[in-house]
PAPA-628285 format. One record per residue: x, y, z of N, C-alpha, C, O in turn; chain; residue number from 1. Coordinates in steps of 0.2 Angstrom, whole numbers, plus 5000, padded with zeros to 4 digits. Layout:
# residues N
X; Y; Z; X; Y; Z; X; Y; Z; X; Y; Z; A; NUM
...
//
This chain:
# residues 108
4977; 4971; 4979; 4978; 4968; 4972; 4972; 4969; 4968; 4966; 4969; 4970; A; 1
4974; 4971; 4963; 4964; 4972; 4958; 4968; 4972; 4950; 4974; 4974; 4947; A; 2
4962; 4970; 4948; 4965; 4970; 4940; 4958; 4974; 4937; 4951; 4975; 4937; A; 3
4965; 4976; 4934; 4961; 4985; 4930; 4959; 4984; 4924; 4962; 4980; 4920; A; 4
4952; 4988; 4924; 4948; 4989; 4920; 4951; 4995; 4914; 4956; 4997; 4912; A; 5
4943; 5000; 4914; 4947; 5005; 4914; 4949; 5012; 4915; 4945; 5017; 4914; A; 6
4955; 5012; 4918; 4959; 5018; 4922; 4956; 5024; 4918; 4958; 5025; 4913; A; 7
4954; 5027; 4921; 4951; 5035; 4918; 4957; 5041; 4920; 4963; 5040; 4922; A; 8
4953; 5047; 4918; 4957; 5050; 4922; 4955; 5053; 4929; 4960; 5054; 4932; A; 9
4951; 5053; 4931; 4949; 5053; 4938; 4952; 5047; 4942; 4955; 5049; 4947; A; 10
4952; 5041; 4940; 4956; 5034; 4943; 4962; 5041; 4944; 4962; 5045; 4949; A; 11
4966; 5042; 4938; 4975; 5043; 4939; 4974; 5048; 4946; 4977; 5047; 4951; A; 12
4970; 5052; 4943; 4970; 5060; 4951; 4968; 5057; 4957; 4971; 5057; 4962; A; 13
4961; 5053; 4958; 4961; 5051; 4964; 4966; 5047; 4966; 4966; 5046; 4972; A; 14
4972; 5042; 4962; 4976; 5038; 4964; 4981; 5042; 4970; 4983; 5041; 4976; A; 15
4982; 5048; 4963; 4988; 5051; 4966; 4988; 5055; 4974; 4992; 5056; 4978; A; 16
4982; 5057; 4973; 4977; 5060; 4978; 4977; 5055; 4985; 4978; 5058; 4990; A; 17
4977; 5050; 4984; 4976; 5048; 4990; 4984; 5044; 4993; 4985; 5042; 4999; A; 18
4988; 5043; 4986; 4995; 5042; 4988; 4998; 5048; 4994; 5001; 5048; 4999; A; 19
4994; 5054; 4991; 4995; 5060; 4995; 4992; 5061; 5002; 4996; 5062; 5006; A; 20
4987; 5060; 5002; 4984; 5058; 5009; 4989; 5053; 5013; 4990; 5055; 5019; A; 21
4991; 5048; 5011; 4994; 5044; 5015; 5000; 5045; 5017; 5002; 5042; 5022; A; 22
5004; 5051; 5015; 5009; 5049; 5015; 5010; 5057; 5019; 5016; 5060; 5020; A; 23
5005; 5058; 5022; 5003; 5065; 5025; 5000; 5061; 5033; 4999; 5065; 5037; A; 24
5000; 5057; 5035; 4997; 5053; 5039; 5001; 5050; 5043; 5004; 5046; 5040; A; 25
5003; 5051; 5050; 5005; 5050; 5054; 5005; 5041; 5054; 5001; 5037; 5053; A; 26
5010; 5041; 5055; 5013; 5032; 5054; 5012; 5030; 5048; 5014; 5024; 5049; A; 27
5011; 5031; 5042; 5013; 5030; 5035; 5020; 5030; 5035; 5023; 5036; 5035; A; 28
5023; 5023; 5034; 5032; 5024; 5032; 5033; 5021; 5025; 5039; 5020; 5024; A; 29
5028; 5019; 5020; 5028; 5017; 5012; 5024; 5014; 5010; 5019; 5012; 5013; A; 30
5025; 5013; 5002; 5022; 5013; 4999; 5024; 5008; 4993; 5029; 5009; 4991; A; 31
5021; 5004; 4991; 5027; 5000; 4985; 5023; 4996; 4979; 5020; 4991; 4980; A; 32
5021; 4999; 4973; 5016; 4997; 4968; 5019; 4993; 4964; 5024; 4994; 4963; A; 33
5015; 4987; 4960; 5019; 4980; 4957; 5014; 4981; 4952; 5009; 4983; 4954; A; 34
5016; 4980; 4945; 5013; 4978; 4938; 5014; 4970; 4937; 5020; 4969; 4935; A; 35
5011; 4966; 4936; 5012; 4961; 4931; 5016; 4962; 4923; 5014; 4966; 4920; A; 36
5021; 4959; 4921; 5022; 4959; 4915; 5018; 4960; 4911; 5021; 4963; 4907; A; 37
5012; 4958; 4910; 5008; 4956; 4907; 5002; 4964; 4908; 4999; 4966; 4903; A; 38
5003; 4967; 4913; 5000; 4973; 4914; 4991; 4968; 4916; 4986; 4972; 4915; A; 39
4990; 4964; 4917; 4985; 4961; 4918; 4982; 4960; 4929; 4976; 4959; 4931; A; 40
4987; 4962; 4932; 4985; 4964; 4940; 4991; 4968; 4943; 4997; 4967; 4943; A; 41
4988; 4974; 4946; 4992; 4978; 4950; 4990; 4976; 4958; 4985; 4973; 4960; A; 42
4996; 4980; 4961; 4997; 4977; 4969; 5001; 4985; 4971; 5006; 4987; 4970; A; 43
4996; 4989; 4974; 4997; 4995; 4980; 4999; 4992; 4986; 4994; 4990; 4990; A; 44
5006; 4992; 4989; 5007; 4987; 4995; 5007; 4997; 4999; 5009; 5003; 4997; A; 45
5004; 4996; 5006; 5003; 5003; 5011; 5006; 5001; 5016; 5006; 4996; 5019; A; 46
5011; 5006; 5020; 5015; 5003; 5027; 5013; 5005; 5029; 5012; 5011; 5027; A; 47
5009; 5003; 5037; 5009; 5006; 5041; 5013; 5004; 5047; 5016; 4999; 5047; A; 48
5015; 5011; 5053; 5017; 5009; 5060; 5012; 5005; 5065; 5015; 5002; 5070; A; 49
5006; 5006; 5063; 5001; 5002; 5067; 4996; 5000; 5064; 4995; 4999; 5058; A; 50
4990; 4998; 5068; 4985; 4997; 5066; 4979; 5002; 5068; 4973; 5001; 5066; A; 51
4982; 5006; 5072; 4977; 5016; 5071; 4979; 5018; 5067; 4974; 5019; 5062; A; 52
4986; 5019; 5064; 4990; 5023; 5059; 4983; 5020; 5053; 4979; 5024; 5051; A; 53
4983; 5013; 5051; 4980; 5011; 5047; 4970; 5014; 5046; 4967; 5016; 5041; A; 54
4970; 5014; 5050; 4965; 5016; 5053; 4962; 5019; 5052; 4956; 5018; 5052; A; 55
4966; 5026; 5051; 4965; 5036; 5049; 4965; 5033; 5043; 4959; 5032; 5040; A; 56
4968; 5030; 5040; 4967; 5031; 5033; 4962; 5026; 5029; 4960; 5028; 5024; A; 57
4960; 5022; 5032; 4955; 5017; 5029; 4948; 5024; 5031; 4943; 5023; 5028; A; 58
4948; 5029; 5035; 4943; 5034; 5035; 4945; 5040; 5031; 4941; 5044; 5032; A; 59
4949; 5040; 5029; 4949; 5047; 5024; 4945; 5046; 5019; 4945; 5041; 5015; A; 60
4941; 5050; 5018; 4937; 5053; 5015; 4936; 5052; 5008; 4931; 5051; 5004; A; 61
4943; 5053; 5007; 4945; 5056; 4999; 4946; 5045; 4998; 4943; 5042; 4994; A; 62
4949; 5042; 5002; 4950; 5035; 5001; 4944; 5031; 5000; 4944; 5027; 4995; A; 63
4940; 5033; 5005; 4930; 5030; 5006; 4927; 5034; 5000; 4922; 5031; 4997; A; 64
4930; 5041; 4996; 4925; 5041; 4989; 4927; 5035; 4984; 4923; 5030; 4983; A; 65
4933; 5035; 4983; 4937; 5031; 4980; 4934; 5023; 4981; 4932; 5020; 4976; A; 66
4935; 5022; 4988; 4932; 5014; 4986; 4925; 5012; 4983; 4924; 5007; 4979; A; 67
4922; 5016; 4985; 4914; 5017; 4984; 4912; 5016; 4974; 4907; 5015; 4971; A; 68
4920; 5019; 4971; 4919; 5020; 4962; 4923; 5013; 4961; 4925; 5012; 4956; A; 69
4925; 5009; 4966; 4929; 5005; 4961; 4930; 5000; 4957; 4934; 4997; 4954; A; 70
4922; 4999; 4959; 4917; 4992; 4951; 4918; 4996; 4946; 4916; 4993; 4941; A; 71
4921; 5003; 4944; 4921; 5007; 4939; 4926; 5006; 4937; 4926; 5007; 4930; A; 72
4930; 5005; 4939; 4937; 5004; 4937; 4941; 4999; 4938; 4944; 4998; 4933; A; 73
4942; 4994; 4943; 4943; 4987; 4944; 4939; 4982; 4941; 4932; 4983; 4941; A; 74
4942; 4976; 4937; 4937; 4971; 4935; 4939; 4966; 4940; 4939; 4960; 4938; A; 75
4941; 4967; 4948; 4940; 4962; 4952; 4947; 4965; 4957; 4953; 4967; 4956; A; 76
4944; 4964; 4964; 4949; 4969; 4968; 4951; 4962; 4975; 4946; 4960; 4977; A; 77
4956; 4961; 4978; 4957; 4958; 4985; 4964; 4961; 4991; 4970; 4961; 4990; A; 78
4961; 4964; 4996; 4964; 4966; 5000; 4967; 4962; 5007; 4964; 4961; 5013; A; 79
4973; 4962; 5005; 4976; 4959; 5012; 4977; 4965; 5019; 4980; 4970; 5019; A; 80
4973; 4963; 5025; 4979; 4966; 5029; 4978; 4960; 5033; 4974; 4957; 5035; A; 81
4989; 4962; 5035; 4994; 4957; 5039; 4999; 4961; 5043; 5001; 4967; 5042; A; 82
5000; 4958; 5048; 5005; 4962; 5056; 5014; 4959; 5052; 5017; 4954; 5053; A; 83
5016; 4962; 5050; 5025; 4961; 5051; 5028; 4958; 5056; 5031; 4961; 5060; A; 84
5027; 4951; 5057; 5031; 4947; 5062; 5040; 4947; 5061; 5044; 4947; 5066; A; 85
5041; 4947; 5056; 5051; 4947; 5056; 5051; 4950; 5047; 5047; 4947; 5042; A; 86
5055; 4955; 5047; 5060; 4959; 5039; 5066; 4955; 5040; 5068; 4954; 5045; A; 87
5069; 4953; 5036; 5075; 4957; 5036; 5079; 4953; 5030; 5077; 4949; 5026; A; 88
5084; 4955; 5030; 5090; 4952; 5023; 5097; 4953; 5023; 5101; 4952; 5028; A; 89
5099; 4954; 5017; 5107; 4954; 5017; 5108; 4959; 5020; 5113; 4959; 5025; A; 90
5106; 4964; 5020; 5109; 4971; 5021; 5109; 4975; 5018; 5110; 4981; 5020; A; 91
5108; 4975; 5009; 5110; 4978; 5005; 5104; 4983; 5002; 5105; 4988; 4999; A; 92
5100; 4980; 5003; 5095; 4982; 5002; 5088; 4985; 5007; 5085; 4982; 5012; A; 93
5087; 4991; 5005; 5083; 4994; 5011; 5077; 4993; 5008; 5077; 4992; 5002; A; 94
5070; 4994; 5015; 5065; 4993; 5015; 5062; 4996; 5023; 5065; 4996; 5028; A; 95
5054; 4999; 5021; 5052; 5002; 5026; 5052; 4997; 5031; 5054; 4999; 5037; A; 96
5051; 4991; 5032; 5050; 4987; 5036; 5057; 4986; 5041; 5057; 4983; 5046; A; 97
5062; 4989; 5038; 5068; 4987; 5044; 5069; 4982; 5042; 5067; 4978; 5038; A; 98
5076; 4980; 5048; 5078; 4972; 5047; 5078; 4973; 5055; 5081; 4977; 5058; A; 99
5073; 4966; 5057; 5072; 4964; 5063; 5079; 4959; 5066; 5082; 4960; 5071; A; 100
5080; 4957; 5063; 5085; 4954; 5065; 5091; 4959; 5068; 5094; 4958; 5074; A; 101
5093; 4964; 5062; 5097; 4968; 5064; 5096; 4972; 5070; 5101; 4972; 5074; A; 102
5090; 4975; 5071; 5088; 4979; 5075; 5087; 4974; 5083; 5089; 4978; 5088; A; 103
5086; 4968; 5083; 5087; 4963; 5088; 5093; 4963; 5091; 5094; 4964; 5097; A; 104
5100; 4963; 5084; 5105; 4959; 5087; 5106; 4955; 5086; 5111; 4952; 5090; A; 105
5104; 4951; 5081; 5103; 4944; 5079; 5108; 4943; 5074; 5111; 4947; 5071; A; 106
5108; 4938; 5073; 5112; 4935; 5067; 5112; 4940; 5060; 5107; 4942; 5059; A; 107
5117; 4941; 5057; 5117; 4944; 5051; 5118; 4940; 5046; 5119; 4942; 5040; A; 108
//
């Protein structure tokens, strides 16, 4: 999550740049970015299959320049990472996370 300052164009290309990176990366299964109404906090949500998967990418290069500028662009940044204990839903709707339940055999 971080609340943008401002977005240059270098921000846009490396953004894009490293959506690219990831999505070239062995165990990356998505990707899902949230705006506030307000255009005042965004949220880059990253899937990984693991926590190597995750791994490669917290050392790509083009990511580690990128973090290293980002008091230049960010007026405040916080990063979650969290393991998927249970997905799941109506059905109707897809998501990289799967529906554990379904995939169990569980109640629908």
């Amino acid at each position: 999550m971080f609340r943008p300052g401002t977005l240059d164009a270098e921000f846009t290309a490396l953004n894009r740049k490293i959506s690219s990176q990831a999505n070239n990366l062995e165990g990356f299964l998505g990707e899902e970015n949230w705006i506030s109404d307000d255009g005042s906090l965004r949220v880059a949500n990253y899937w990984w299959a693991d926590r190597a998967s995750l791994d490669r990418f917290m050392r790509d290069k083009v990511h580690l320049y990128a973090k290293s500028r980002q008091s230049r662009w960010y007026d405040g940044y916080h990063v979650v990472i969290a393991e998927v204990l249970a997905a799941y839903g109506d059905g109707r709707l897809s998501h990289v996370t799967g529906d554990t339940r379904r995939q169990a055999g569980g109640k629908r």
